[in-house]
KESETOR-721152 format. One line per 2 residues: number of its first residue (from 0); for each residue x, y, z of C-alpha. Coordinates in steps of 0.2 Angstrom, whole numbers. Each point is the difference from the previous one (the first is absolute). Layout:
BEGIN
NUM = X,Y,Z; ... $
***
This chain:
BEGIN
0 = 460,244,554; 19,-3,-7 $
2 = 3,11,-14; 13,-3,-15 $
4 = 8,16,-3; 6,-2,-17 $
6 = -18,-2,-3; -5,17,7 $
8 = -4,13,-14; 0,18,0 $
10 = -17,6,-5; -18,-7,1 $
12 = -13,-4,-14; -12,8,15 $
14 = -15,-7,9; -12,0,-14 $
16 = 11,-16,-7; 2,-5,18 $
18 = 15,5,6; 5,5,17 $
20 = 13,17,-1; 4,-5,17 $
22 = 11,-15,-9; 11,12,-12 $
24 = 14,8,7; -3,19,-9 $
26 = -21,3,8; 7,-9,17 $
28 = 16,12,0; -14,14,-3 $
30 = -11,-3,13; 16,-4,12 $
32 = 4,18,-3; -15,7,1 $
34 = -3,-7,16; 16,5,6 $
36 = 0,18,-7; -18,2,10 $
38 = 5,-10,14; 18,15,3 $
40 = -13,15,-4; -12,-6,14 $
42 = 14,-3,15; 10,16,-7 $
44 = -17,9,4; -3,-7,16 $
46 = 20,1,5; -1,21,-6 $
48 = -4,6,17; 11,-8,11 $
50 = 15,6,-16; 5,-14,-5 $
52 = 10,-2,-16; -9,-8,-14 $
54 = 14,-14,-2; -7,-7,19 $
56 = -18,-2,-8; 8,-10,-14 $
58 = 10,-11,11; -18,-2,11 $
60 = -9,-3,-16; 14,-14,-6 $
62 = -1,-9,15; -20,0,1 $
64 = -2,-8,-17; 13,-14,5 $
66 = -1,-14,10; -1,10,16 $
68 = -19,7,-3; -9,-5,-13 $
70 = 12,-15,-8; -8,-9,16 $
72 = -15,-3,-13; 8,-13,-12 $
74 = -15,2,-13; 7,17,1 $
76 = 18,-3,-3; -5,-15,-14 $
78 = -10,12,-10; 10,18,3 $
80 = 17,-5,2; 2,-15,-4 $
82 = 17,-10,-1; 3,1,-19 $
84 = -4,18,0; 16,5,11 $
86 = 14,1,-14; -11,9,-8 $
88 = -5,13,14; 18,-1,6 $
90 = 7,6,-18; -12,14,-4 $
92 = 7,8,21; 17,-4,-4 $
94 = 1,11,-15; -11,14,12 $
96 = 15,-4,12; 12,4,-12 $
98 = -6,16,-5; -2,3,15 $
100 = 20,-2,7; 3,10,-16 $
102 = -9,15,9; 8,-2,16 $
104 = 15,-1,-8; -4,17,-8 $
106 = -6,8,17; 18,-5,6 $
108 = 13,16,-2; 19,-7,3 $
110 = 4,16,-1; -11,4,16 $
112 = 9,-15,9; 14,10,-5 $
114 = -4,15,7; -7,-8,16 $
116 = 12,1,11; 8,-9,15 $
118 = -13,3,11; -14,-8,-14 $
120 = 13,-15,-1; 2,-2,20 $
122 = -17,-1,0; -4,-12,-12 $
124 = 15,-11,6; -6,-2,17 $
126 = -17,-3,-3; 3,-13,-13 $
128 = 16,-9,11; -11,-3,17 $
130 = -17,-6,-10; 12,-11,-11 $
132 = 10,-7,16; -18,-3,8 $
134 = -7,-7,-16; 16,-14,1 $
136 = -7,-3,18; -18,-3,-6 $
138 = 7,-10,-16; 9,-12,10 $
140 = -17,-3,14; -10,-2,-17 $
142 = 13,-14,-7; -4,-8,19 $
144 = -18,3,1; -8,-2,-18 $
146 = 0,-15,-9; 8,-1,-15 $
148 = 11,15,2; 17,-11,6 $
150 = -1,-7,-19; 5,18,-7 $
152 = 19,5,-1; 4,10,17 $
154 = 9,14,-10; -15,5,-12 $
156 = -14,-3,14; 8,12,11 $
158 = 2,13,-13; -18,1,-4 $
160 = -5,0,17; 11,14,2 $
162 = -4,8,-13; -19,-1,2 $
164 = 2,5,17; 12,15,-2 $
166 = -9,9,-18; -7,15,-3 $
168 = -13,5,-13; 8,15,-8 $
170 = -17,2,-11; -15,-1,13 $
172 = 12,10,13; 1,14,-14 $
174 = -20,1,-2; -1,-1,20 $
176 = 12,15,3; -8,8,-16 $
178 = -16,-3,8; 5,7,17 $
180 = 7,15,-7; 18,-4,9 $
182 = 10,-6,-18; 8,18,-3 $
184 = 2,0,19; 19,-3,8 $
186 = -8,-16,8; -8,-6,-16 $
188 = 15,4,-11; 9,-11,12 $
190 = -11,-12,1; 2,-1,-20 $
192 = 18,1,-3; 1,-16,14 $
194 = -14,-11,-8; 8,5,-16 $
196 = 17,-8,5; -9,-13,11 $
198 = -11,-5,-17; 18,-3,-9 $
200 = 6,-10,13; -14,-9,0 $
202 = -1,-5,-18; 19,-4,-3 $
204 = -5,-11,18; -13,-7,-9 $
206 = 10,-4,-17; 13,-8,12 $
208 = -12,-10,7; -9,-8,-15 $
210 = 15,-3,-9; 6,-12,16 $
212 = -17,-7,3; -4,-7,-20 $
214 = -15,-12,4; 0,0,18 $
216 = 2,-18,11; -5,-9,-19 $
218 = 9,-7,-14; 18,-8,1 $
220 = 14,13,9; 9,11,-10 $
222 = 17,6,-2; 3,15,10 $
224 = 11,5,-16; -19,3,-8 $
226 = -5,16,13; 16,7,-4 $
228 = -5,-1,-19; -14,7,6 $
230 = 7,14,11; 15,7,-13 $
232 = -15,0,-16; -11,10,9 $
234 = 15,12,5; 6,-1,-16 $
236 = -22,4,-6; 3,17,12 $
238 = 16,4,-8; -5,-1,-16 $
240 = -20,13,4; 10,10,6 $
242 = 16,3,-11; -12,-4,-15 $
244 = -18,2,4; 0,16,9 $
246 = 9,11,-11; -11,-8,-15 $
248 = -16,3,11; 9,18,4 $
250 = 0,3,-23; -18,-5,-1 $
252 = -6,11,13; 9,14,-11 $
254 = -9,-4,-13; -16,0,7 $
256 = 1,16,3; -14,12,-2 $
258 = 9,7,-14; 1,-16,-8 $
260 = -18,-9,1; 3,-12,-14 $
262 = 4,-16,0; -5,-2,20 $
264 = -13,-11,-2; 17,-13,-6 $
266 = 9,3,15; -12,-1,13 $
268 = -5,-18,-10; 19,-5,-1 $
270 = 1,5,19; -16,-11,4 $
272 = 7,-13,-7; 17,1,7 $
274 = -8,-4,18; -3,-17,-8 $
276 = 16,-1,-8; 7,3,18 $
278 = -12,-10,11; 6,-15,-10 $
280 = 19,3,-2; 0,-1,20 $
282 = -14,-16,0; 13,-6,-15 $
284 = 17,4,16; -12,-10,13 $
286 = -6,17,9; -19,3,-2 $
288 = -5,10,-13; -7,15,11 $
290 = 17,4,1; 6,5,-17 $
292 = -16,9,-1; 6,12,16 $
294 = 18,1,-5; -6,7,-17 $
296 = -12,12,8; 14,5,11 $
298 = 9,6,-16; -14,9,-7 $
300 = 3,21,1; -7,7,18 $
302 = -15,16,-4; 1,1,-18 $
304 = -14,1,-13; 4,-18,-6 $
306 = -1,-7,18; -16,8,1 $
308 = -7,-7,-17; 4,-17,5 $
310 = -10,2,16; -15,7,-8 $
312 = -1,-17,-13; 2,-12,15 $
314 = -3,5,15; -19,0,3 $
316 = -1,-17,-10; 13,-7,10 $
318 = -3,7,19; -20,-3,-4 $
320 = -2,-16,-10; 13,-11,1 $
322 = 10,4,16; -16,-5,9 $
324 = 2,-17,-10; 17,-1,11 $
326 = -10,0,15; -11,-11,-1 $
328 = 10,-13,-7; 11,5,16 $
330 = -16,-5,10; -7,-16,-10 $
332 = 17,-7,9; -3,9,17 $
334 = -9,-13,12; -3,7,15 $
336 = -8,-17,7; 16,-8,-1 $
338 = 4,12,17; -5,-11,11 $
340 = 4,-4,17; 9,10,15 $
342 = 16,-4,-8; -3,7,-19 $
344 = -7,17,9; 12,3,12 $
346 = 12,-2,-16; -10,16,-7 $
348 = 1,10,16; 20,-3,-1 $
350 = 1,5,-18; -10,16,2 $
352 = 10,4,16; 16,-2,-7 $
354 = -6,9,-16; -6,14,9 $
356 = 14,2,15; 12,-3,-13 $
358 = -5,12,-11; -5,14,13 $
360 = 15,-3,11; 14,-3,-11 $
362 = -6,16,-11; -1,10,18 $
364 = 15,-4,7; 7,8,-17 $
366 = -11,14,-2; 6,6,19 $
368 = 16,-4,-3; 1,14,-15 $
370 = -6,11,9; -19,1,-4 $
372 = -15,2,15; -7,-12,8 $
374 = -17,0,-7; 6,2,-18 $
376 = 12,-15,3; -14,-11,4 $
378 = -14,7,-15; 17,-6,-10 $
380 = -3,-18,7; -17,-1,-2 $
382 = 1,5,-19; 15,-12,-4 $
384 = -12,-12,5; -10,1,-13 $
386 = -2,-14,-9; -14,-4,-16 $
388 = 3,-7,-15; 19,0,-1 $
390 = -3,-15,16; -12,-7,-12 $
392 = 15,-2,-14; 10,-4,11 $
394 = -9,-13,7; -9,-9,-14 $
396 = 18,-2,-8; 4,-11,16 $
398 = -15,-10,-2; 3,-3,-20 $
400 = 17,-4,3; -4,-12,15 $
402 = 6,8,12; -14,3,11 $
404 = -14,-10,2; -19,1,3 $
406 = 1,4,20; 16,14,-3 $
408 = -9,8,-13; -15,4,8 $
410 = 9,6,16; 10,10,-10 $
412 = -14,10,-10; -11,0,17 $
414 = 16,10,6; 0,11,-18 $
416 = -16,4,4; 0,5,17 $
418 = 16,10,1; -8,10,-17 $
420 = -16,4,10; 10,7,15 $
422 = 9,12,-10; -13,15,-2 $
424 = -8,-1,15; 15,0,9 $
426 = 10,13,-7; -16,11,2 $
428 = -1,-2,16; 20,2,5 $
430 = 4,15,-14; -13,13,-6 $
432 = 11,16,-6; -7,15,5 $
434 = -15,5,-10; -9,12,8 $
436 = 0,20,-5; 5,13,10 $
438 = -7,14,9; 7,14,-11 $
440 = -10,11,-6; -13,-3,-16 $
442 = 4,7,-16; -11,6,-14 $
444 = 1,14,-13; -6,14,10 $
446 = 13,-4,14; 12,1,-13 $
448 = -6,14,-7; 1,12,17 $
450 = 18,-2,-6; 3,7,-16 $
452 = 20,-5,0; -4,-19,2 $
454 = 0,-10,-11; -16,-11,-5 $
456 = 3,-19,0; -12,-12,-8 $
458 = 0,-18,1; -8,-8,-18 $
460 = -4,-19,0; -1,-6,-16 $
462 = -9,-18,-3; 8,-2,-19 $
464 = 5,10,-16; -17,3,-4 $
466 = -1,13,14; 14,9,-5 $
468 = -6,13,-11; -16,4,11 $
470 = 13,1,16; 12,10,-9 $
472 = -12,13,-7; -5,4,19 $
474 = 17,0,7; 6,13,-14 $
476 = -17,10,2; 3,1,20 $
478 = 18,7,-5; 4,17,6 $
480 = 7,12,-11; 9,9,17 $
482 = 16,-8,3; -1,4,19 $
484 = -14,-15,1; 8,-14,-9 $
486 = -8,-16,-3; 7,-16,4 $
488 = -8,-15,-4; 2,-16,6 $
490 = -7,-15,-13; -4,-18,7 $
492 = -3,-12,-13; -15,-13,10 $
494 = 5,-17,-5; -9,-15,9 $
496 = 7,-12,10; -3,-20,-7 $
498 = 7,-18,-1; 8,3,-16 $
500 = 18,1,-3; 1,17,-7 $
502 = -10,7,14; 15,-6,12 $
504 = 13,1,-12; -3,20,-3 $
506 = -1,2,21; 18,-9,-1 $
508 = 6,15,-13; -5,13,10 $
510 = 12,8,11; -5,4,17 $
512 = -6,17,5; -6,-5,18 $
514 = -19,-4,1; -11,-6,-11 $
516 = 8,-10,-15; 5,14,-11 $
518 = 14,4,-14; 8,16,0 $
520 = 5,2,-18; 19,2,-2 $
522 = 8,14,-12; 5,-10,-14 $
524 = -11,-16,3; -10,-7,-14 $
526 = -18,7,1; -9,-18,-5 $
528 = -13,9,10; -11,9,-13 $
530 = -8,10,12; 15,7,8 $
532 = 9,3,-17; -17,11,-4 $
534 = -2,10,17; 21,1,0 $
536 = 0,7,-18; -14,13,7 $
538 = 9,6,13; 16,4,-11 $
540 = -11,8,-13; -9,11,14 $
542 = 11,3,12; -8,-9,14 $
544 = 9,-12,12; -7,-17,-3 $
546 = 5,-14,13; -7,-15,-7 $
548 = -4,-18,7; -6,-16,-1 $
550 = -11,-6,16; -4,-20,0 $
552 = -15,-8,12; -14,-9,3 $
554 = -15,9,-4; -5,-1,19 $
556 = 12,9,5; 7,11,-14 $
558 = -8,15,9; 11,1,15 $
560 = 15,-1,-14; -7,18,-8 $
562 = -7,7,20; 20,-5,5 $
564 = 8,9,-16; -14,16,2 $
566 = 6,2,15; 17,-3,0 $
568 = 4,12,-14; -11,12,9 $
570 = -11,2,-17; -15,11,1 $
572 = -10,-9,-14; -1,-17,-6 $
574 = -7,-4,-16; -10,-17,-1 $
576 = -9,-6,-20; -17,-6,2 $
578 = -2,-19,-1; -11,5,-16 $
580 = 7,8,-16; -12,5,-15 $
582 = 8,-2,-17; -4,2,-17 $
584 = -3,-15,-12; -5,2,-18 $
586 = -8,17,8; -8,-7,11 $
588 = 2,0,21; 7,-14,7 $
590 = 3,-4,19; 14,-9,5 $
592 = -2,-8,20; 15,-5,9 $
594 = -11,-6,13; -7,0,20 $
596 = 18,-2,8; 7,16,-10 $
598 = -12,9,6; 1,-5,15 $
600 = 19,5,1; -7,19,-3 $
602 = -13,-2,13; 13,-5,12 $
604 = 12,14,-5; -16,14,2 $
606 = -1,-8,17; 17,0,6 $
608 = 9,12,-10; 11,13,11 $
610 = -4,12,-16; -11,8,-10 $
612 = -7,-14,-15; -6,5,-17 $
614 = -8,-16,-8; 1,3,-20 $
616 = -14,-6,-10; 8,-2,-18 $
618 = -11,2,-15; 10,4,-12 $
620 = 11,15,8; 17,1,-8 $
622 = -6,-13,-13; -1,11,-15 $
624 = 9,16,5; 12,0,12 $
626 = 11,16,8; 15,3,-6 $
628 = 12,5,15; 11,17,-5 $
630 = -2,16,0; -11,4,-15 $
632 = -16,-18,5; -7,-3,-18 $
634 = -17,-6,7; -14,8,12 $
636 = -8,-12,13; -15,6,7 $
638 = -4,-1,17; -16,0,10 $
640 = -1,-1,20; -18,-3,9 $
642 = -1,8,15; -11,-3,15 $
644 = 8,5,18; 9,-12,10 $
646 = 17,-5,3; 4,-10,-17 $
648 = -10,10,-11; 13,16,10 $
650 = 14,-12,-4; -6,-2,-19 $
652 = 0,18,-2; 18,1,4 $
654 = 6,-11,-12; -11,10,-12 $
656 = 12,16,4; 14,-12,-5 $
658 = -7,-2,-14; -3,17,-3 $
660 = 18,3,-2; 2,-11,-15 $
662 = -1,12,-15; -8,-15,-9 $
664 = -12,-5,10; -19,10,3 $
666 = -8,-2,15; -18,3,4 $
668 = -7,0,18; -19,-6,2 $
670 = -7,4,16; -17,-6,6 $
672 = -7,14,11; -10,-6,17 $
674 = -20,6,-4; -14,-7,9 $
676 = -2,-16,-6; -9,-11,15 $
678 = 13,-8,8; 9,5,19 $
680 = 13,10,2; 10,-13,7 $
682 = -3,-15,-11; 16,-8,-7 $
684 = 1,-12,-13; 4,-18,6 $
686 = 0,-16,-6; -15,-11,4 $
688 = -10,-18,-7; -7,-2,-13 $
690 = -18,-1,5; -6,-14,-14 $
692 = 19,-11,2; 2,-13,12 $
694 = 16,-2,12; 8,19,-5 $
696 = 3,-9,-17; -4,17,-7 $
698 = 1,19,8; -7,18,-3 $
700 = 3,16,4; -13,10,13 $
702 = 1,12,12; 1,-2,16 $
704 = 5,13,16; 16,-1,4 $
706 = 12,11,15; 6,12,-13 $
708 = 1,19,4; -8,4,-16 $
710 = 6,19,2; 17,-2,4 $
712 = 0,-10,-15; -9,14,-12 $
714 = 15,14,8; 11,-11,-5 $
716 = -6,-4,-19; -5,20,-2 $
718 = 19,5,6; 8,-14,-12 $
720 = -12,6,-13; 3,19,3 $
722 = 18,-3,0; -1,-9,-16 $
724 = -9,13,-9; 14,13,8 $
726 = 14,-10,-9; -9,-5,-18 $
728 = -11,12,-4; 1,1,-18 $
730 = 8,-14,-3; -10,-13,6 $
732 = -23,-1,-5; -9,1,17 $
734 = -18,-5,-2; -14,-2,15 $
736 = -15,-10,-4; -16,1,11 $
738 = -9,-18,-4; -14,-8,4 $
740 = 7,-17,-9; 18,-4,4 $
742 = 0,-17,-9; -5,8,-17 $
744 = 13,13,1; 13,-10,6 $
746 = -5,-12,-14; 1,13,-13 $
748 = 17,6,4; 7,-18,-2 $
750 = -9,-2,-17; 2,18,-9 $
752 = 19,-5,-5; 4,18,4 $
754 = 14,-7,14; 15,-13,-3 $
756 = -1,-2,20; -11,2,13 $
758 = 6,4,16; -11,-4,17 $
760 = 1,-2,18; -6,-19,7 $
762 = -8,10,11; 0,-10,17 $
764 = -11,14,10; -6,8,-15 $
766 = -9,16,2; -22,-1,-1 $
768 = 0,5,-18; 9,-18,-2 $
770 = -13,-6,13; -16,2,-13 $
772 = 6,-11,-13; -13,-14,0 $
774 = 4,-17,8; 9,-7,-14 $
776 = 8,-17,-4; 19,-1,3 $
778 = 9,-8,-11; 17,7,8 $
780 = -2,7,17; 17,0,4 $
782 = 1,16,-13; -16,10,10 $
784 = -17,6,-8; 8,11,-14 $
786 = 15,-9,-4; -9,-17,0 $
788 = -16,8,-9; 14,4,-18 $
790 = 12,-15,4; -16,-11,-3 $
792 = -3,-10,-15; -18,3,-11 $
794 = 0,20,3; 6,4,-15 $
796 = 15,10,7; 16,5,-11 $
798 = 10,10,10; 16,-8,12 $
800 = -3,1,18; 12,5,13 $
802 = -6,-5,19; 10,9,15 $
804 = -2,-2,16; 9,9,13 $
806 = 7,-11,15; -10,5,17 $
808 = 5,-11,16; -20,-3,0 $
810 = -1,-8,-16; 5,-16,9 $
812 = -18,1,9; -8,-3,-18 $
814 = -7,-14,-4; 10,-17,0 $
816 = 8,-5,-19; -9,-18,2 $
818 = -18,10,3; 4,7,-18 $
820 = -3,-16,-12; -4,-1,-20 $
822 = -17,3,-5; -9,-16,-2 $
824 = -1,2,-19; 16,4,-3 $
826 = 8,-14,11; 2,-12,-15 $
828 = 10,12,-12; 11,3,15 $
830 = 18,-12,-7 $
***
């Protein structure tokens, strides 16, 4: 059915007056989107295995809602998408493109391609100059073998073929190496600097070419005077953002200082609105308007506060509603069916062939010429074939300007879309830096200790301000007083690895320090980092040498990040937060969640640690008083440390003698003496199933017979106890209790608010006083019996918990992390 679209209104009366939604344009652009947005999630789910970046699931999802899959149904294409609706749809992904260049132009540092070097601009050169010379090749067999191509001026046709051929995404290559952990590395710093000055060369390509193409093979001819208009405005555009613009730009970020927060709601609007301004002065020249929109993010100041505001206000609406719009509106043109024939697929084979030899070779050839290993000269290849949404642009500009027509379009995002997916898979398989931990010997705080003169190293990790004071109250309680046993603490702020701009852009402002992603703060560097200005301030206040860090990863992998800084700073401790914190709300306890994967980022560190780990369960420690380092501490913390027997709970009692030495901290020792109580000698505590759950949904604790020498563990605990006493006495409350019911008096301890912290062992072989607790639901069992018995919720526990366990090259015989799931009821509270 024809549709006048003059007569299409915005908004329904609604089906109770009998109208169809589906004929007005806002509810169809609605359910566009939502299909869409649903649509992206479900194929970025299904591509998450096989580490694909999401931008490949939204070029899939584009093409599938087009004329290729589903647009084969024309009831479908007449009711979703119909004809009239495409203005519409086209305008609302336009302004989302906008934004969007606008953020890429933020993401590119000039000041980097600067600094970049020959080698970067070697690199880049030869990789662009042999997949451009091929792209001619393939431009000029296309002008022969697709019909319709002759039509279109020779000059601009083989200029977008060039340039589609020989582009780099500088974006999805950032969130790949991010991904992969190689961006702070020398190959993925390489690899940046090149796509950087590739993606420059590309666009000013790109501007070149739409100023010569106008519309394409229709219309009268022009005067060639009229791309020369075209050229010198748009130079005379640049000029003028950067003489004018930047330093401008340069003036508000000043003013949007922290130290001047009003008024910055204006200035992020004024800048908003200045993408506009800019996308049409460049439509106005006869450039596409996506153009103004970069060059004006180019001029926007690199790692400020302001640059970061204006992220925060768009980014997520822009990268996950209306960027999406982009792609399918890329695929409602994409028709696969017009690939057809021998002819039309051989044509596809060519262009991804000379795409990928292009790219591959001519950046190899360079890379070995400057001097760089074979192996790291091809990974260079691979990655500066990344291709993604910058293709996309690049391509869909050809198709509005009539450059390319149906058949070359869908070749050319066939070969967008395979030379993306090659990327990861790829460069996994040809460069993996070394990962894996050495054989030197385990550390852990009685190792350190057999040495009074060295110094004890602790590695904090630190999720957010919030754990801030409970972190800092440990570390300064765990400070020795004796100067020939220094602390030195090493701080790494945990900050996950996503899609957003931020994410990437705070991995780009991060200078290298080898492996993983990590910024060593500089003297004099603005501290924008709350928690490294706190832990920094501490150290200067207390004399301790603070080394502080940010570490950016995915959450899957985040552990071998801590495990490789553990290790390489030979720490003898590493401090993790629960992925639970209580807090107090109008007096009353509330517990904050950060979910399943956190947690599963400290199962994975007590797993593979190359140290001792203390896992701190904050309810309030530090909160309401906190230490003051110095020589004179205002405020008493008292300390209590449940011992059992066993190598953690031995390890737990050492950092209670640490404590000890702090003249503001009282510590308690609680041990549990061993009385006849009905269980074996050699039972051990293990993790087992839940008997009533299904599928290990839920686990307990029971006792089970394990090899363990039971009396060489029982010398060891009565010489580290003995020794103890020797080196406290007086100074430290020894108690032994002889219990029948452990669970009650462990309980009690944790309720009696006589301790700030309680310190035990997870107690992976615990001792057969540990053994007669009663088969009890685990709501942690990554923490052991005791320590998951006063981290769980419902108990009525006020105390803070601190969990150690000591590394032992057994440990990695324990259960496996993926036996250890939520419990079923606590599943949908998990974020």
């Amino acid at each position: 059915m024809a549709v006048n679209i003059t007569s299409i209104k915005t908004s329904s009366n609604g089906v109770w007056q009998g109208d169809n939604p589906l004929d007005y344009a806002f509810p169809l652009l609605i359910i566009q989107t939502l299909l869409l947005l649903v649509l992206c999630r479900l194929l970025g789910f299904l591509f998450r295995p096989i580490r694909q970046p999401k931008v490949f699931a939204e070029m899939v999802a584009g093409i599938l809602l087009g004329p290729s899959a589903f647009g084969r149904s024309q009831q479908y294409m007449n009711k979703i998408f119909p004809k009239w609706s495409t203005p519409i749809f086209e305008s609302v992904a336009s302004i989302g493109l906008l934004y969007f260049l606008f953020l890429v132009g933020m993401e590119l540092d000039l000041n980097s391609i600067r600094r970049s070097g020959r080698r970067a601009f070697a690199i880049a050169m030869g990789g662009i100059s042999f997949s451009f010379t091929l792209g001619i090749g393939v431009a000029y067999i296309f002008r022969k073998s697709v019909a319709g191509a002759d039509k279109v001026g020779f000059l601009p046709y083989i200029i977008f073929t060039g340039v589609a051929v020989s582009i780099t995404a500088f974006p999805v290559l950032a969130r790949i190496l991010a991904e992969l952990k190689l961006l702070t590395t020398p190959i993925g710093e390489t690899a940046m600097a090149a796509a950087a000055l590739n993606d420059v060369a590309a666009w000013i390509s790109l501007a070149l070419a739409v100023a010569l193409a106008g519309n394409g093979g229709d219309g009268p001819k022009k005067s060639p005077l009229i791309s020369i208009w075209v050229l010198l405005s748009g130079v005379v555009f640049i000029i003028f953002m950067m003489a004018a613009i930047k330093p401008a730009m340069k003036w508000v970020e000043r003013r949007c200082s922290e130290k001047n927060n009003a008024g910055d709601e204006v200035y992020i609007s004024l800048t908003l609105g200045g993408v506009l301004v800019a996308g049409f002065i460049t439509d106005l020249i006869g450039i596409h308007a996506i153009f103004g929109a970069f060059v004006f993010g180019v001029t926007i100041p690199k790692g400020g506060d302001f640059a970061g505001r204006l992220m925060e206000r768009i980014e997520d609406f822009v990268s996950g509603l209306l960027l999406p719009l982009y792609f399918a509106s890329s695929g409602l043109k994409t028709n696969v069916a017009t690939i057809k024939g021998g002819e039309s697929w051989g044509l596809l084979a060519l262009v991804i062939t000379a795409a990928c030899v292009g790219k591959i070779f001519g950046t190899f050839v360079a890379a070995v010429m400057c001097t760089i290993p074979g192996r790291e000269a091809i990974t260079l290849g691979v990655l500066m074939n990344t291709k993604g949404l910058v293709e996309l642009i690049v391509l869909n500009i050809g198709k509005e300007k009539k450059v390319l027509n149906d058949e070359a379009f869908a070749i050319l995002v066939l070969m967008a879309l395979f030379t993306t997916f090659i990327t990861t898979p790829i460069v996994m398989t040809i460069y993996k830096p070394a990962r894996g931990f050495s054989a030197a010997p385990r550390r852990g705080l009685q190792s350190t200790s057999a040495t009074s003169s060295d110094e004890l190293r602790v590695l904090a990790c630190v999720h957010g301000p919030c754990n801030i004071p409970s972190l800092l109250n440990l570390i300064e309680s765990t400070r020795s007083t004796d100067k020939s046993s220094p602390l030195k603490l090493y701080v790494m702020h945990l900050v996950e690895l996503t899609e957003r701009f931020s994410s990437i852009t705070m991995v780009q402002r991060l200078r290298k320090n080898g492996f993983p992603l990590i910024n060593r703060l500089r003297r004099g560097a603005k501290l924008h980092d709350r928690v490294a200005v706190a832990f920094q301030a501490y150290g200067q206040l207390g004399g301790v040498s603070v080394r502080p860090a940010t570490a950016i990863s995915c959450l899957a992998t985040m552990h071998e990040d801590i495990c490789h800084v553990a290790e390489e700073k030979r720490v003898a401790m590493t401090i993790l937060p629960f992925h639970k914190q209580w807090r107090k709300i109008n007096g009353e306890d509330e517990v904050e969640n950060l979910g399943h994967d956190w947690r599963a980022v400290n199962q994975r560190v007590l797993k593979e640690a190359p140290c001792s780990v203390a896992v701190l369960v904050d309810r309030g420690y530090g909160s309401e008083a906190q230490m003051t380092p110095g020589p004179t501490p205002t405020v008493a913390q008292n300390v209590c440390v449940i011992f059992f027997g066993g190598p953690d709970d031995r390890e737990a009692l050492q950092l209670g003698g640490r404590m000890a030495e702090h003249p503001a901290v009282k510590v308690a020792v609680v041990r549990f003496v061993e009385k006849e109580i009905g269980v074996e000698e050699d039972d051990v505590m293990v993790i087992v199933p839940w008997p009533n759950k299904r599928r290990e949904r839920s686990c307990s604790f029971g006792s089970s017979t394990a090899n363990t020498d039971h009396l060489v563990e029982k010398e060891h605990d009565e010489a580290s106890l003995n020794e103890f006493k020797r080196k406290w006495e007086g100074k430290v409350e020894f108690t032994e209790k002889f219990t029948d019911n452990i669970l009650d008096d462990v309980l009690a301890i944790g309720r009696s608010e006589d301790y700030d912290l309680i310190v035990v062992g997870k107690g992976g072989a615990a001792s057969t006083a540990a053994a007669a607790l009663p088969d009890h639901h685990a709501e942690n069992p990554e923490l052991g019996p005791i320590g998951d018995l006063l981290a769980s919720t419902g108990q009525g526990i006020v105390s803070s918990v601190l969990v150690v366990q000591q590394h032992v090259s057994s440990r990695a015989e324990e259960l496996p992390l993926s036996k250890i799931p939520p419990p079923v009821e606590k599943i949908s509270s998990l974020a």
